[in-house]
C-alpha positions as CSV (number, residue, x, y, z in Angstrom):
1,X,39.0,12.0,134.5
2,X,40.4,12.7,130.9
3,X,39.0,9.6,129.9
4,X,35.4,10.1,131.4
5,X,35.6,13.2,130.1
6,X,36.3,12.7,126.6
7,X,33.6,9.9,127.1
8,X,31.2,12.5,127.7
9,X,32.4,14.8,125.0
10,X,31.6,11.7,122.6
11,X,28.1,10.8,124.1
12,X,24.9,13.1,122.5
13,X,23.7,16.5,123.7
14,X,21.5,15.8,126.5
15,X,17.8,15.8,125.7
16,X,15.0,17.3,127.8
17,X,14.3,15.7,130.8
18,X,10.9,14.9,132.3
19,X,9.8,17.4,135.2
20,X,8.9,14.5,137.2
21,X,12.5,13.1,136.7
22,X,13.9,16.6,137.9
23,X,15.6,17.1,141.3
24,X,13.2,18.1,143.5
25,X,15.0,21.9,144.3
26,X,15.0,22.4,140.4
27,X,11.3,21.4,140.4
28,X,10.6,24.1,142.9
29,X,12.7,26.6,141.4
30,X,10.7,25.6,138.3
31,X,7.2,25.9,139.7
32,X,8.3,28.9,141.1
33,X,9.2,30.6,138.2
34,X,5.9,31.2,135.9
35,X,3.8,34.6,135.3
36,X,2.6,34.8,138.5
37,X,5.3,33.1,140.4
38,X,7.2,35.0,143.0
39,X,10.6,34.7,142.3
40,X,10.5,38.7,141.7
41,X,9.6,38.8,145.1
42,X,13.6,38.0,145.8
43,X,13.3,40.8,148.8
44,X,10.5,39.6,150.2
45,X,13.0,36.5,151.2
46,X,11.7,33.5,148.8
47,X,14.1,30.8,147.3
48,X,15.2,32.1,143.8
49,X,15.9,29.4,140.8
50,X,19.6,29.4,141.0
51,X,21.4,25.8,142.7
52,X,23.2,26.4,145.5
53,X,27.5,25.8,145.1
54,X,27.3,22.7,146.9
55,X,24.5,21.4,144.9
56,X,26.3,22.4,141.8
57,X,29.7,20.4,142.9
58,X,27.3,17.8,143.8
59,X,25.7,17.6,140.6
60,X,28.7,17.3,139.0
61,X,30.4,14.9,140.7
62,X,27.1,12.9,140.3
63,X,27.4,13.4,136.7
64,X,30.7,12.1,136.7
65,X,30.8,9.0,138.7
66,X,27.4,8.0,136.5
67,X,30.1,8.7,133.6
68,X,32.5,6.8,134.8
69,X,30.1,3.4,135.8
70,X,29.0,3.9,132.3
71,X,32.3,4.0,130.7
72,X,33.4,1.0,133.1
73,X,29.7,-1.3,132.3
74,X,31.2,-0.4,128.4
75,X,34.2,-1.8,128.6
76,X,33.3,-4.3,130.5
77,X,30.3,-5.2,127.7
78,X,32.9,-4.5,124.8
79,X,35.2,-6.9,126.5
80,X,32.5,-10.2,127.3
81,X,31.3,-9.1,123.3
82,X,34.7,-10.0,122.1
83,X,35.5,-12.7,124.1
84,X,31.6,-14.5,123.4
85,X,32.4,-13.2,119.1
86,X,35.9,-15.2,119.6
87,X,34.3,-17.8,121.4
88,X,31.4,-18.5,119.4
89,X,33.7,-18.0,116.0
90,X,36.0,-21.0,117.9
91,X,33.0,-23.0,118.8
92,X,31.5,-22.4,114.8
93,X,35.2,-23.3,113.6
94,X,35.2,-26.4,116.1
95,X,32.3,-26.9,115.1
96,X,33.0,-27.1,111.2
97,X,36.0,-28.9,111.2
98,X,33.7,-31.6,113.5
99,X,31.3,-31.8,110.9
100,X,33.6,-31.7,108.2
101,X,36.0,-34.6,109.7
102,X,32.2,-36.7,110.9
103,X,31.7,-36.0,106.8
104,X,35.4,-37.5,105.9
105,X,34.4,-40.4,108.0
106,X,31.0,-41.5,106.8
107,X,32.8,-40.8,103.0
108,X,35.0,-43.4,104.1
109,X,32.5,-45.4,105.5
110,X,30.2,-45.1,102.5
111,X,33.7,-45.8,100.3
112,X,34.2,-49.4,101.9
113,X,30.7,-50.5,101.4
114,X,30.3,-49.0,97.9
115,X,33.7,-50.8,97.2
116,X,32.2,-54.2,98.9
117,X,29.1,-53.6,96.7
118,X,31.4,-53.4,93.5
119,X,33.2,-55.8,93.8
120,X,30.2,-58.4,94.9
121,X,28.4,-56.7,91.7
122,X,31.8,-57.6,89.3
123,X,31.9,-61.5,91.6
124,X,28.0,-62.2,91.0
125,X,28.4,-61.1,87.0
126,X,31.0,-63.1,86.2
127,X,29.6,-65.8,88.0
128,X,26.5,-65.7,86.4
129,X,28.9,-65.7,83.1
130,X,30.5,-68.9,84.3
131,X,26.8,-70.2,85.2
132,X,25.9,-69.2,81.7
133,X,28.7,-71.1,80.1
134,X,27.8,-74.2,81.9
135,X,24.4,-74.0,81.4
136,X,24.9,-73.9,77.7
137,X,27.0,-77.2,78.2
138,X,23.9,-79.0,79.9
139,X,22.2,-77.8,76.5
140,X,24.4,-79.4,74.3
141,X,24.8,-82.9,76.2
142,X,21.0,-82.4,76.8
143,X,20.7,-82.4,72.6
144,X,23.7,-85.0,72.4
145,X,22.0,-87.2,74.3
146,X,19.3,-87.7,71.5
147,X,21.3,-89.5,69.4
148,X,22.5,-92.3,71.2
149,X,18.6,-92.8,72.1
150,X,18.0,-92.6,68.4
151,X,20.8,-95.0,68.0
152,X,19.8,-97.4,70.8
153,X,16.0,-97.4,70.0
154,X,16.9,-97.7,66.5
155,X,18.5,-101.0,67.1
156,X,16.4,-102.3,68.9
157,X,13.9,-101.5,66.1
158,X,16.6,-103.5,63.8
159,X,17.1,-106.3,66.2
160,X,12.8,-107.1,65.9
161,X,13.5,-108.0,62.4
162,X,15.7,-110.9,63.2
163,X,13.7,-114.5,62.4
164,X,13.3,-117.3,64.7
165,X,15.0,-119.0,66.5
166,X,17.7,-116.0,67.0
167,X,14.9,-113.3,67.6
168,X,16.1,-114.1,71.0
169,X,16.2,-111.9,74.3
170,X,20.1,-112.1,74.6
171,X,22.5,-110.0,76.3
172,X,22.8,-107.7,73.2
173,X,19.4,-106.6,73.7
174,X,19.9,-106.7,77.6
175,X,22.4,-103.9,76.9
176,X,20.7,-101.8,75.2
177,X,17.7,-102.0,76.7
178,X,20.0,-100.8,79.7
179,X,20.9,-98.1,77.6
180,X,18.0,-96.6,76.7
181,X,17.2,-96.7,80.2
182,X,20.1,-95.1,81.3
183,X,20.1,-92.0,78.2
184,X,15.9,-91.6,79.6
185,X,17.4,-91.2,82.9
186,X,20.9,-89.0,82.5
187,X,17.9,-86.7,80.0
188,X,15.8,-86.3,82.9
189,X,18.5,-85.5,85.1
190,X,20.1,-83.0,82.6
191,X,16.8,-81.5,82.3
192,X,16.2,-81.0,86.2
193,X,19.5,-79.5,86.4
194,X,18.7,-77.2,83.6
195,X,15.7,-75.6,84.7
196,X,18.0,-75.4,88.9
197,X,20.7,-73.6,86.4
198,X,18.0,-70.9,85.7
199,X,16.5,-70.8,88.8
200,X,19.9,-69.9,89.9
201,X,21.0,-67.2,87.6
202,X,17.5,-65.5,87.8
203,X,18.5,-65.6,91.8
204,X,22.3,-64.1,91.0
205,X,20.8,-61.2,88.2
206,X,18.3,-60.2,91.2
207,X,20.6,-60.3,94.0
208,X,22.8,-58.5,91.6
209,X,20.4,-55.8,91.0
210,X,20.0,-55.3,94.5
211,X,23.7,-54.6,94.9
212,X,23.6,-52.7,92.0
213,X,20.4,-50.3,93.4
214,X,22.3,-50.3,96.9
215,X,25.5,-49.3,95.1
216,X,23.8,-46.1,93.3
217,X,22.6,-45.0,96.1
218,X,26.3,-45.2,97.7
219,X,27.6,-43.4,95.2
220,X,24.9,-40.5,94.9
221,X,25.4,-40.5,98.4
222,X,29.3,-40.0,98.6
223,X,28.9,-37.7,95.6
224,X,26.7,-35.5,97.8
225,X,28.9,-36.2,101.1
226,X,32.0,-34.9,99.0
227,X,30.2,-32.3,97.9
228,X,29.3,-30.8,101.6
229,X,32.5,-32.0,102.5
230,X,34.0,-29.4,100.3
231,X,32.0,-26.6,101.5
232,X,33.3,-23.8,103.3
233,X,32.7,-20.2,104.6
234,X,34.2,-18.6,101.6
235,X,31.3,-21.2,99.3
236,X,28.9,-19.0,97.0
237,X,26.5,-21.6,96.8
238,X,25.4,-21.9,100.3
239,X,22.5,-20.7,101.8
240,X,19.9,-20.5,105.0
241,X,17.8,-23.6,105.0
242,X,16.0,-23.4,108.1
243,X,13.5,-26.4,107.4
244,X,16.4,-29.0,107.4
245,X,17.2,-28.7,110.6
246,X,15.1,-32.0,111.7
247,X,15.3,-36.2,111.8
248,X,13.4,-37.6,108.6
249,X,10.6,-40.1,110.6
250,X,12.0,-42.7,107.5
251,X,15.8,-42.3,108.0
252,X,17.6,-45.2,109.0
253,X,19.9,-45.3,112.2
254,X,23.5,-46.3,112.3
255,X,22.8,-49.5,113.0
256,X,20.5,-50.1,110.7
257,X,22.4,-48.5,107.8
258,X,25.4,-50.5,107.5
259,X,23.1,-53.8,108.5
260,X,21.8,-53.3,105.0
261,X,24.1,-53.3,102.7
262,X,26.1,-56.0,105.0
263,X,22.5,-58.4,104.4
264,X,22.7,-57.7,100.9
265,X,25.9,-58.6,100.4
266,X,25.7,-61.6,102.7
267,X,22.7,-62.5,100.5
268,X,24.7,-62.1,97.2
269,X,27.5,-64.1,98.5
270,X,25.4,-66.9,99.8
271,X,24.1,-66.8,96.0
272,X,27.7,-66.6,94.4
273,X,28.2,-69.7,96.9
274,X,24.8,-71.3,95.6
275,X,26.1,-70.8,92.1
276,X,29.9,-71.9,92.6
277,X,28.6,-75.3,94.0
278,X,26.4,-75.6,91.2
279,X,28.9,-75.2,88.3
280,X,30.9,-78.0,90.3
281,X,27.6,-80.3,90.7
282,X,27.5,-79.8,86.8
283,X,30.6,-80.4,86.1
284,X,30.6,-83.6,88.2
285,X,27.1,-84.5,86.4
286,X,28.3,-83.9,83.2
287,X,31.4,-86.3,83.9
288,X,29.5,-88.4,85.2
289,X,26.9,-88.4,82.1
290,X,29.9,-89.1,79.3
291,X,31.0,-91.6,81.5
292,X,28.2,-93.8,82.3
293,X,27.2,-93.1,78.4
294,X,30.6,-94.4,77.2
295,X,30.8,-97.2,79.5
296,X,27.7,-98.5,78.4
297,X,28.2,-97.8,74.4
298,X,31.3,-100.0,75.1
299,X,29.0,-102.5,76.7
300,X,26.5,-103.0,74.1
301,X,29.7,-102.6,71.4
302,X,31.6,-105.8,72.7
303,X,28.0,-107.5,73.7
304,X,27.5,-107.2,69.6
305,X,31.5,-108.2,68.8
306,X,30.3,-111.2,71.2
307,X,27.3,-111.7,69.4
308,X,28.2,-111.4,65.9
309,X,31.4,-113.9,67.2
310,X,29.1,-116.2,68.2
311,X,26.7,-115.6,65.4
312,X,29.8,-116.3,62.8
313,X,30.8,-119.5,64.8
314,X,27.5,-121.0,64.3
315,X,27.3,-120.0,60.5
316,X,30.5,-121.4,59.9
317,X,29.0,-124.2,62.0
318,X,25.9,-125.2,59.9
319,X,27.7,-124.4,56.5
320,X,30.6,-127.3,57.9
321,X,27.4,-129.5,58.6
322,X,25.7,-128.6,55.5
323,X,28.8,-129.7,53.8
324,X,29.1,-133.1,55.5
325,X,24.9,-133.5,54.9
326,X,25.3,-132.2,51.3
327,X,28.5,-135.2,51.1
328,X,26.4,-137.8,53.2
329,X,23.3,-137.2,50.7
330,X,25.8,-138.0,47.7
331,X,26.8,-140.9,49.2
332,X,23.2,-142.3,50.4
333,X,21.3,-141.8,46.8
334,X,24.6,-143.5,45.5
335,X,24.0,-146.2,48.0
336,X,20.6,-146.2,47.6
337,X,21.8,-146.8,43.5
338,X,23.3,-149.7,44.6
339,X,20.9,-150.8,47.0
340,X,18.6,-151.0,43.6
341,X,21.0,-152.7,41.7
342,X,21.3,-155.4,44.2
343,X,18.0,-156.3,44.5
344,X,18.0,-156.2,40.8
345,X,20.9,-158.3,40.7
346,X,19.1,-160.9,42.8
347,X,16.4,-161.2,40.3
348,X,18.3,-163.6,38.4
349,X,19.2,-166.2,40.3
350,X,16.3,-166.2,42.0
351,X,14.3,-166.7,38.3
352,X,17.3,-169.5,38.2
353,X,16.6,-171.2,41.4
354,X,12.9,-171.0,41.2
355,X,12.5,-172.0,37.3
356,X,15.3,-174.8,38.5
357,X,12.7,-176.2,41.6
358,X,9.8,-175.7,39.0
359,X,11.2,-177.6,36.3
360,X,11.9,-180.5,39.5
361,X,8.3,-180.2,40.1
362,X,7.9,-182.1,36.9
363,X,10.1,-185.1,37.7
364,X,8.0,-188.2,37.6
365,X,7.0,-190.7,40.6
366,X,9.7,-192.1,42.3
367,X,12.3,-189.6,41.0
368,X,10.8,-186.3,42.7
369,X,12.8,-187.2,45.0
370,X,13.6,-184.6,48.3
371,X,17.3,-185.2,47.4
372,X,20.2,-182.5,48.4
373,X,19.9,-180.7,45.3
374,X,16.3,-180.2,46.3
375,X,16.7,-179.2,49.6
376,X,20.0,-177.0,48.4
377,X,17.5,-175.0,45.9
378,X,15.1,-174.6,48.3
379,X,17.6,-172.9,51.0
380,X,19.0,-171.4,48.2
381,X,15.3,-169.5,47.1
382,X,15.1,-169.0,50.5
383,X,18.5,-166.9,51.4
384,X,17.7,-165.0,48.1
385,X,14.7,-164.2,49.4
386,X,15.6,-163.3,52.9
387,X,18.6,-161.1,51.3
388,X,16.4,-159.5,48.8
389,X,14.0,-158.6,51.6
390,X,16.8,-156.9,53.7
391,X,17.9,-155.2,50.2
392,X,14.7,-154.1,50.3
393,X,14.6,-153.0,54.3
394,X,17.9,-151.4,53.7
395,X,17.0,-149.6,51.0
396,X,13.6,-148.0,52.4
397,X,16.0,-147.2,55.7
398,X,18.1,-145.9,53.4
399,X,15.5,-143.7,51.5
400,X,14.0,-142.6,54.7
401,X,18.2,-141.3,55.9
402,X,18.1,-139.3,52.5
403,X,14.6,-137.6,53.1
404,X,16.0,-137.1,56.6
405,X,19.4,-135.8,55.6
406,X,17.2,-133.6,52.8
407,X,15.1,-131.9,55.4
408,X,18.5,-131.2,57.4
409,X,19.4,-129.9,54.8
410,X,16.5,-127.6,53.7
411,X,16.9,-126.7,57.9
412,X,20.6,-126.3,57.8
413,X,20.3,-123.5,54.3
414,X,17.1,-122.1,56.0
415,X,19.2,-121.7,60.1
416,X,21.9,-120.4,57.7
417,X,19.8,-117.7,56.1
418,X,18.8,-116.6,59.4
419,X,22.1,-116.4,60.5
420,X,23.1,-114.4,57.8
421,X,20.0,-112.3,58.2
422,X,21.2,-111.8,61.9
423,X,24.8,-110.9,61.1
424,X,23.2,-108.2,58.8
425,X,21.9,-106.6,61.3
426,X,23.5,-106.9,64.2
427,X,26.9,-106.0,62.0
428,X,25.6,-104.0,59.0
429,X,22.7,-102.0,60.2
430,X,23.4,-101.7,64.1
431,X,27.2,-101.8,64.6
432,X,27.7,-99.7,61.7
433,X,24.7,-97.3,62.7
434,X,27.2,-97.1,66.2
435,X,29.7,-95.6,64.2
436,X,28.1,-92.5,64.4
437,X,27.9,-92.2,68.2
438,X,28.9,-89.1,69.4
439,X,32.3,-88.0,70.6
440,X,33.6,-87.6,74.6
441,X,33.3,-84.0,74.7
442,X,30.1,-83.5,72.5
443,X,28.3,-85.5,75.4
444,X,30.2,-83.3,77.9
445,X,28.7,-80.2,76.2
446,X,31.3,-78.8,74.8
């Protein structure tokens, strides 16, 4: 009761209440009690206003059981206010710390994938570097490669100025035909591989980009994760936003969301693979370009030592026969000289034997006589004359071996000429022009 009643003592005067709210008894004493009412009539045996003692107990213990249901429905309030106030500041704290620990999460999350995208950004750079670097070696065999096709061309440019009968088709020229061939061929294969160098770097720097836009965002986005993260209750700079309290129509999902950066940096590495087995394919073409190259300059080289070998041999051949014609024509106009003198020689006794058989012609009658001297200077005119005749065959035979050892040896000076016109070049214009072929590594691009 002391608590009802200081309950009461707390709560506000009462204000007036309604008549129609009134007890019924009060109403009547009320409506009883105006200017022409008859409550002075009190001895002529009407109800006066006054309650009657057990109305007025009644009232009051009305009054205080109401107090006391009140009081109790307080409490009772005042107690479910607490408990919802301690459970809704547990449910917001819960709440918080789930949001807060979802936040830690996706910075993590948004960490490994903006660490993946780094590091793919660093691999696909360097890469591209390494690409670079072998790119600018296909260059440089690409513009080595010109002078051994200057060289090659140029001898066989040389070689056309040999005279007959060497301006020949003979392996030398074989070779570096072959050559030629082969520098056209490793230039159009340097050149192909060129242009699929920069196709490929133009693929890394895009795919590279990509990362890199992919990876900004990452880190705009974990800056601004952190950033919430680090919000708290106590935070001056937080606010009511009402309007963000709803799904963007163009945000992704969480499948989609790591599916992105995972295809862009499967993309990327299927690029940095691209690339890696294209810096091998030029380094195996590049061997492979020096290699051929020098196997065939050492081909054509030992095809000229063969050739100018051979070349020398048959100098040295037709200056030994030149030598023996040269000797043989000494000794043929000497015996032609003494073919001549021969036949002069025989002059003589010829005169002797004929003037002998004409001064016999004179011998009269009987004595020109057919004796043995007769006969004997007749043979004897006769064997003069048969030798003087084969002087004479021998010695036109003889003439006709000197004009033909002369035009042997007009041919042997002229083949020798052109011998020595074929050493020139072969050994002084295109072995020495060789000399300047270019080194290993120059045709490997370094």
């Amino acid at each position: 009761m002391a608590q009802a009643e200081a309950l009461l003592a707390e709560e506000p005067a009462p204000q007036a209440v309604p008549a129609a709210e009134l007890p019924r008894k009060v109403c009547e004493v009320a409506l009883k009690t105006g200017p022409h009412s008859s409550s002075r009539l009190t001895a002529s045996g009407f109800r006066t206003a006054k309650y009657l003692t057990h109305e007025w107990h009644q009232r009051h213990s009305d009054l205080y059981s109401e107090a006391f249901t009140g009081c109790e429905r307080g409490e009772r309030n005042r107690a479910e206010s607490k408990e919802l106030c301690a459970r809704a500041a547990a449910t917001a704290q819960r709440a918080q710390q789930n949001s807060t620990a979802a936040l830690g999460q996706r910075l993590q999350d948004v960490h490994f994938w903006k660490s993946e995208l780094q590091r793919q950004i660093e691999d696909l750079g360097a890469e591209t570097g390494l690409l670079a670097a072998q790119k600018l070696r296909l260059e440089r065999a690409l513009d080595a490669t010109a002078v051994p096709y200057a060289i090659a061309t140029d001898n066989l440019r040389c070689r056309e100025r040999r005279q007959p009968p060497d301006l020949v088709s003979d392996e030398v020229e074989q070779e570096l035909l072959k050559e030629a061939e082969l520098i056209r061929s490793i230039q159009e294969l340097l050149k192909t591989t060129l242009s699929q160098a920069a196709n490929q770097m133009r693929l890394n720097r895009d795919h590279k980009e990509i990362c890199e836009m992919d990876w900004s965002d990452k880190v705009e986005t974990y800056n601004i994760d952190d950033k919430c993260g680090r919000y708290s209750n106590e935070s001056t700079s937080i606010q009511f936003h009402p309007s963000s309290v709803k799904y963007e129509e163009s945000a992704s999902t969480p499948e989609t969301w790591p599916k992105f950066t995972h295809d862009n940096i499967y993309r990327a590495e299927r690029e940095k693979m691209a690339s890696i087995s294209l810096r091998a394919l030029i380094d195996s073409i590049l061997h492979d370009v020096f290699e051929d190259l020098r196997r065939q300059c050492a081909a054509v080289n030992e095809a000229f030592v063969r050739r100018c070998e051979e070349l020398d041999d048959a100098k040295h051949n037709l200056e030994h026969h030149l030598k023996n014609v040269l000797r043989e024509i000494g000794n043929q106009e000497a015996n032609i000289a003494a073919l001549k003198k021969a036949i002069k020689d025989k002059e003589a006794p010829v005169k002797v034997a004929q003037t002998r058989l004409y001064d016999r012609s004179f011998r009269p009658n009987i004595e020109l006589c057919r004796d043995e001297a007769q006969f004997r200077l007749i043979s004897e005119v006769e064997e003069l004359t048969e030798t003087i005749e084969s002087l004479k065959q021998k010695l036109l035979e003889s003439e006709q071996s000197l004009k033909n050892l002369e035009d042997t040896r007009m041919d042997l000076e002229k083949e020798i000429v052109v011998k020595r016109n074929s050493i020139f070049i072969d050994r002084q214009k295109c072995m020495a022009h060789r000399m300047h072929y270019p080194v290993v590594l120059k045709l490997a691009g370094y």
